[in-house]
DRENGULUM-678425 format. One record per residue (C-alpha): x, y, z; residue in one letter. Coordinates in steps of 0.05 Angstrom, whole numbers, padded with zeros to 5 digits, always signed. Example, Ala and Ser with C-alpha at 12.3 -4.5 7.8 and 13.67 -1.06 7.14 Angstrom:
2
+00246-00090+00156A+00273-00021+00143S
This chain:
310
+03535-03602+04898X+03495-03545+04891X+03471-03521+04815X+03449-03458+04786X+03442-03431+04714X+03451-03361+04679X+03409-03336+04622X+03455-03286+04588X+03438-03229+04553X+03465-03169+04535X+03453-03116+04583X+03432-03174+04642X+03432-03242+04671X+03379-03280+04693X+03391-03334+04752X+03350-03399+04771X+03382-03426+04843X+03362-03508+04831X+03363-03529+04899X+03303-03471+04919X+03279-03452+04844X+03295-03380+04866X+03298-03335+04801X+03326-03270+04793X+03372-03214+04752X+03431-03181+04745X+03466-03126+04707X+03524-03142+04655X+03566-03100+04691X+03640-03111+04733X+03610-03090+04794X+03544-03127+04784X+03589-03190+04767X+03628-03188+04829X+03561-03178+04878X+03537-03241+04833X+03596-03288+04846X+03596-03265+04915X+03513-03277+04929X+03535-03349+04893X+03583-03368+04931X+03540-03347+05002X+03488-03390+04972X+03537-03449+04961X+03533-03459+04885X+03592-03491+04864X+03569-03508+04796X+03536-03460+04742X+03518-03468+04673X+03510-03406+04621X+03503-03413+04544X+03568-03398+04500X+03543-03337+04467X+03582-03291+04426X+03632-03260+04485X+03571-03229+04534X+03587-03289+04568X+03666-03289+04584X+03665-03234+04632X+03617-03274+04686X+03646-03337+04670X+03716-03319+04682X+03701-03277+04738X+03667-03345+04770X+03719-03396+04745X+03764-03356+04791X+03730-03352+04846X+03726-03428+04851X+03649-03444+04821X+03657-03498+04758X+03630-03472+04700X+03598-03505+04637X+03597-03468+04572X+03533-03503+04539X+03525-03490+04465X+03452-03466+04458X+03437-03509+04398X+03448-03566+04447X+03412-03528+04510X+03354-03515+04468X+03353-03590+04443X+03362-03613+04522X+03305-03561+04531X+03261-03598+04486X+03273-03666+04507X+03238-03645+04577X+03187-03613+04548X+03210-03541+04556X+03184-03511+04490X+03176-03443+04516X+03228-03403+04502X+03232-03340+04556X+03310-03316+04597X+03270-03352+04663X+03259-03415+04628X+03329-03416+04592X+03361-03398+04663X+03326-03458+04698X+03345-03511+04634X+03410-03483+04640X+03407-03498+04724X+03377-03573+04709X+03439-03585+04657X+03482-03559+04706X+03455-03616+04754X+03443-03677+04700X+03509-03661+04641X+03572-03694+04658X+03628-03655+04623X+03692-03633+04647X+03684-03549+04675X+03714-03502+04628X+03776-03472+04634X+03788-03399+04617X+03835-03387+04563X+03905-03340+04585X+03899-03275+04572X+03954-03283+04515X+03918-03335+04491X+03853-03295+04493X+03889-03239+04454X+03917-03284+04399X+03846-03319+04387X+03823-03243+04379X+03874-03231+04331X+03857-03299+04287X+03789-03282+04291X+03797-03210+04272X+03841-03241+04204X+03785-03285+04180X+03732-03231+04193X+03777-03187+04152X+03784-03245+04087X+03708-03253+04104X+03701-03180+04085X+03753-03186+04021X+03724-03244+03993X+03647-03203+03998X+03683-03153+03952X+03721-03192+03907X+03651-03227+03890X+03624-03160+03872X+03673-03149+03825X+03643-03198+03778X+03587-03155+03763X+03568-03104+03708X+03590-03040+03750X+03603-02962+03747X+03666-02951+03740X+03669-02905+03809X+03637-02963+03843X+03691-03019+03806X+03743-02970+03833X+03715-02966+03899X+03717-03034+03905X+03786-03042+03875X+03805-02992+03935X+03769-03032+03988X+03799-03095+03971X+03875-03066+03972X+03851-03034+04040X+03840-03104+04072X+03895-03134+04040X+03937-03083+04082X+03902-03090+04139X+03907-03168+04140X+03981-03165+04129X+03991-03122+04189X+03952-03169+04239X+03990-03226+04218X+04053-03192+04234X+04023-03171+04295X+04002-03245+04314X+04065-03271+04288X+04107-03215+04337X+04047-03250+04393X+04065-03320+04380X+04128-03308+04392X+04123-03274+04466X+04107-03350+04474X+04160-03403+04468X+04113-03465+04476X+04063-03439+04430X+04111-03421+04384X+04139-03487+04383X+04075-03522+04379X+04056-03485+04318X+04128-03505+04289X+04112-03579+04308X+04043-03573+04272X+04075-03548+04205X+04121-03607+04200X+04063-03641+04172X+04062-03634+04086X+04005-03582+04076X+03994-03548+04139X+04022-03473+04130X+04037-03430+04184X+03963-03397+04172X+03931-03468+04190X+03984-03476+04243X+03971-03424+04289X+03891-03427+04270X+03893-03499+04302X+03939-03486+04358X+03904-03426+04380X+03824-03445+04364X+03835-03513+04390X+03873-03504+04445X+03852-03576+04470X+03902-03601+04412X+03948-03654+04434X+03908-03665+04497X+03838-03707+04480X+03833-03764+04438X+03822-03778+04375X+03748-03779+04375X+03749-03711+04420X+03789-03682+04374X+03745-03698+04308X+03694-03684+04340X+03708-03614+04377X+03730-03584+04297X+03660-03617+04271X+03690-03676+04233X+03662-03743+04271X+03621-03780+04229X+03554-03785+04260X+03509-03858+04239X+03439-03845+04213X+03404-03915+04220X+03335-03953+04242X+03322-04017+04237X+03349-04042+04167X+03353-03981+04142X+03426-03945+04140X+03430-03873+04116X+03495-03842+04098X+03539-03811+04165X+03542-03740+04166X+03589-03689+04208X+03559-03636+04247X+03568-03585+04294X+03641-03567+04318X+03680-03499+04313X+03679-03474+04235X+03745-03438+04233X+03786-03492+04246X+03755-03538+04198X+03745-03483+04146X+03833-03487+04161X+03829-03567+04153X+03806-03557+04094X+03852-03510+04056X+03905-03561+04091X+03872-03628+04067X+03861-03587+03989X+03947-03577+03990X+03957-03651+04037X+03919-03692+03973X+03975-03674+03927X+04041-03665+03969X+04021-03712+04034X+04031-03790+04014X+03989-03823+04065X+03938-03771+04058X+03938-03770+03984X+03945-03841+03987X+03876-03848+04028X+03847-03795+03984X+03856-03833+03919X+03838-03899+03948X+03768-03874+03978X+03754-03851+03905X+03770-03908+03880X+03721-03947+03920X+03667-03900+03892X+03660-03845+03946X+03640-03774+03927X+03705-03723+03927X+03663-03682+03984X+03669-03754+04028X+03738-03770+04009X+03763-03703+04027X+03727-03693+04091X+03759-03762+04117X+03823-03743+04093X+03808-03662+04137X+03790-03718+04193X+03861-03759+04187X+03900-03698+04194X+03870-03669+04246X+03882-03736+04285X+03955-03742+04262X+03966-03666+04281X+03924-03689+04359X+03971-03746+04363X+04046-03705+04335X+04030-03659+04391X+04013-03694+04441X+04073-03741+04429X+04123-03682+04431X+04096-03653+04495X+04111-03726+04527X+04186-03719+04500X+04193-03647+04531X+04159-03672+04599X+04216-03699+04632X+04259-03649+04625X+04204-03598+04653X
């Protein structure tokens, strides 16, 4: 195979070729995109990795994942740790762009797979409601304060605004989800679980859309819930979680707070983990990590039922 990586940045991209070292730049435009993928393909690349950042990086991805060249999304925390483990403490777009070209060659990890546009639209639309709750809750905190009374009003006026405006994009994702009839129905087949709402429903199905198709481990582990071991020698710290996608686990956890009083095996496992002694903050986090494998599994079991008859 033939590697590359792709610094990106906002207004341009910065390429490192692996096989020749060959470095160079591009605009963050359609057309310069196209002449890219095109000058990759000539060169034989067939397998380019680019840090996930923000969405500067969707437009060249998707424009290579369909023109045949694998693509790996790297999350820079982890490219700049790979960075540092070779000894590649500068940080500069050349240097990023040749890390980026050596994980390309070394990581093994499945390519990514662009997201439908549908889908794409819906995980804008979930993202736009918890930037808008983000924005509430910001208010609502200021309300605590010792305040003019034109400011307390304003506020008062703000936070009615948003309320609004939330309501309407969860009718509009709700009129979204159901343009889809296997979404739909997957978000229907999440909710049958005792404390998962339609809110945490749809956050799951559409954030994660890997649900139902990894295993358990991959699935704790892609919403930031696998319990990493912290040990040397004789010494054994407490695991910790890490890393993973926030929104979905911020959902687990409003799910696992209602699951602990209305879910039996999860309130079950709840109250016996305190019992043993463990911290509510433990108990509750491996209670956020049981659902989101029963949820994994409740999908991925009625999928199996509907593929025969597809």
């Amino acid at each position: 195979m033939h590697y590359a990586g792709i610094d990106v940045g906002k207004r341009c991209l910065t390429i490192c070729d692996k096989q020749t070292g060959r470095l160079w730049q591009a605009k963050q435009t359609p057309a310069a995109h196209k002449a890219l993928v095109a000058e990759l393909i000539r060169l034989g690349i067939t397998r380019v990795a680019l840090e996930a950042t923000a969405d500067y990086d969707l437009p060249i991805a998707e424009a290579m994942a369909e023109a045949g060249i694998e693509v790996l999304r790297i999350n820079p925390r982890q490219a700049r740790d790979f960075a540092k483990g070779h000894g590649k403490l500068a940080k500069t777009d050349r240097v990023d762009a040749a890390v980026l070209a050596l994980i390309a060659e070394k990581l093994d990890c499945p390519a990514w797979v662009p997201a439908s546009p549908h889908l794409r639209t819906l995980q804008a639309l979930v993202d736009r409601r918890l930037d808008l709750i983000a924005q509430r809750t910001a208010e609502k905190n200021r309300q605590g304060h010792r305040l003019p009374k034109a400011v307390a009003d304003s506020i008062k006026r703000q936070i009615k605004r948003l309320s609004e405006e939330i309501k309407h994009i969860e009718r509009t994702l709700k009129a979204e989800l159901a343009k889809d009839a296997p979404l739909k129905s997957d978000v229907a087949v999440l909710q049958g679980e005792k404390g998962v709402g339609w809110v945490v429903a749809t956050t799951l199905r559409v954030l994660v859309p890997e649900l139902g198709q990894v295993h358990r481990t991959q699935i704790a582990a892609l919403t930031g819930l696998a319990p990493f071991a912290n040990e040397s020698e004789k010494r054994v710290g407490g695991r910790r979680i890490r890393g993973g996608r926030a929104a979905p686990r911020a959902a687990l956890y409003m799910a696992a707070l209602s699951a602990i009083r209305f879910n039996k095996p999860i309130k079950d496992m709840y109250l016996r983990l305190k019992a043993a002694g463990k911290p509510s903050k433990v108990a509750l986090t491996a209670c956020m990590r049981k659902l989101i494998v029963l949820l994994n599994a409740q999908l991925r079991d009625y999928r199996k039922v509907l593929a025969p008859a597809s």
